[in-house]
N, C-alpha and C positions, 0 to 999 in steps of 0.2 A: 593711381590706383593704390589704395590703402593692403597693408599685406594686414591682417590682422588676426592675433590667436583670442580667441573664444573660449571661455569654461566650456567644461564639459563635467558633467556628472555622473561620473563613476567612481568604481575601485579601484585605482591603478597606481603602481608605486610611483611617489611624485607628484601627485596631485595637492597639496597645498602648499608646493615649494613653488621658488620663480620657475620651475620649467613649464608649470602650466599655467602662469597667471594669465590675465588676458589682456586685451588692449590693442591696440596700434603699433606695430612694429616697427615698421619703416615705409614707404612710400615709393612707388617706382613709376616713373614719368617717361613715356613714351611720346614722340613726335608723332603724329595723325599717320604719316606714311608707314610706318612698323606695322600697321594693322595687318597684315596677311599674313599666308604661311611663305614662309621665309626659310633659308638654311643658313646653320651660323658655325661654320664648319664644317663636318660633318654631321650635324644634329639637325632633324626635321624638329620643327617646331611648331606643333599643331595650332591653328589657328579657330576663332572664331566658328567661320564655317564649317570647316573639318569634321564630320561626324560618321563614326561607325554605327548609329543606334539602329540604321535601316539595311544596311549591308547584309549582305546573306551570306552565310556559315560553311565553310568545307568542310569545319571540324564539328565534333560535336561539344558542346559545352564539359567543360574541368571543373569537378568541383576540389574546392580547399577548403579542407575545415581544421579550425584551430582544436586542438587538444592540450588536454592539463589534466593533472591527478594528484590528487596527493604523494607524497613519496615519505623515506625515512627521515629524511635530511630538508630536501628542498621540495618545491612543488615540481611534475614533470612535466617538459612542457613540449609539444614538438604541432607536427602538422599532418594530417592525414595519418594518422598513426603511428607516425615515425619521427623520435628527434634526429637532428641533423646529423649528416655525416659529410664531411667533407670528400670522403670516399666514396660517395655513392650521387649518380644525377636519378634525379627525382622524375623530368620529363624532357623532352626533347620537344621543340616549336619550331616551325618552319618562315621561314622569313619570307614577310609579303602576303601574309595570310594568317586573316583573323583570330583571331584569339579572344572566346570568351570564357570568364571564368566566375563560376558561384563563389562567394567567398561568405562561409556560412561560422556561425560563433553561435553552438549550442549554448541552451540553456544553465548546463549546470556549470559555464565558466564563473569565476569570482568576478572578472571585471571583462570591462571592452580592451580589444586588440587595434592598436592600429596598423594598418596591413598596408607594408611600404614593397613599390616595384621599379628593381633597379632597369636599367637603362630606356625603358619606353615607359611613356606616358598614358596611361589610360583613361577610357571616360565612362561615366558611370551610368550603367544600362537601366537598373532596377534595384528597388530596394522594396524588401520585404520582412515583417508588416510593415507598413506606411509608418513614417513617422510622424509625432503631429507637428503644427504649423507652424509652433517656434523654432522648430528644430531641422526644416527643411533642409536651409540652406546649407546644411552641415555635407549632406548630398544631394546637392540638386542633381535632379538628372540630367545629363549630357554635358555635364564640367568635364573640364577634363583637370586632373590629379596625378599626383607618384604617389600621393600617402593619403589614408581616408582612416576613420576610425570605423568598427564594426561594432554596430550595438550586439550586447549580449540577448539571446533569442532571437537572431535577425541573421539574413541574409543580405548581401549585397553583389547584384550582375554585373561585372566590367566587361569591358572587352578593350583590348590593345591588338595593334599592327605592329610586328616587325619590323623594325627597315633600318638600313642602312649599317645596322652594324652585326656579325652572327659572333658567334662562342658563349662562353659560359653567361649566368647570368643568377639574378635571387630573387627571390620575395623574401619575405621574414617581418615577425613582430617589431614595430619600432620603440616599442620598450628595452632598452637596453639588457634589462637583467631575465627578460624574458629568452631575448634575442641569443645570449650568452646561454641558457639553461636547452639550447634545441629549437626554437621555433623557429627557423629558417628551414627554405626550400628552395633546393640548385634546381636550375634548369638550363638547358643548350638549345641556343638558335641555330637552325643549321639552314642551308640550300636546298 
């Protein structure tokens, strides 16, 4: 399986340096019998078949939406209307139970965010508008991911399952200088 990074056509700082060039990265060769879900440690490792896209909901859908504003100095950047505080949890999630979340990137951002989530892996519900047909594969629906890029004016449905590990945890912009200026979001797996 080819790992490979893809342009992308945005505004985002770093975009003509090697961190976004494209290409073939590296290559990762599995034995036929790996194909299932497996645990490799402590980590589920979602497989193939694995899919939350039909599962029904105990919660109700989370929305997150990135924010940004001009400021004095720097641009501000945080999420759902707050930048980050290491002081404060943002949401509490229950282990072993679904988790869906809108991850919405109004219109008047400058660029796309990419929206990384630490310790479970999510798979992609919905995306809204459509994108068109070269650019699917960028979300297809039911990949499953930790990092996806959100078009600016667009929305995109995950949903992730808890398991196996509870306490703190994050989402946040994986643009570094983004990430650093507030766009991160604590949250707690609990029992």
């Amino acid at each position: 399986f080819p790992v490979v990074a893809v342009p992308i056509d945005t505004n985002i700082v770093g975009l003509n340096t090697d961190v976004f060039s494209s290409g073939i990265l590296f290559y990762i060769r599995f034995p036929r019998r790996h194909f299932s879900t497996t645990r490799q440690g402590n980590a589920f490792i979602p497989s193939m078949q694995d899919s939350l896209l039909k599962k029904k909901l105990k919660t109700k859908p989370f929305v997150f939406e990135w924010n940004q504003h001009p400021g004095p100095v720097y641009q501000w950047y945080g999420i759902n209307g707050k930048t980050y505080s290491p002081k404060r949890l943002d949401r509490i999630v229950k282990l072993n139970e679904i988790q869906e979340w809108i991850l919405v990137a109004p219109p008047h951002l400058d660029s796309a965010h990419p929206f990384h989530l630490h310790t479970n892996h999510f798979q992609i519900v919905r995306v809204y508008p459509p994108l068109p047909p070269h650019l699917v594969h960028l979300l297809e629906i039911g990949s499953w991911r930790d990092t996806i890029l959100v078009p600016v004016a667009s929305n995109v449905t995950i949903r992730f399952l808890p398991r196996d590990f509870t306490g703190h945890s994050l989402a946040h912009c994986h643009v570094f200088v983004h990430e650093d200026l507030g766009m991160d979001f604590s949250f707690n797996i609990t029992t």
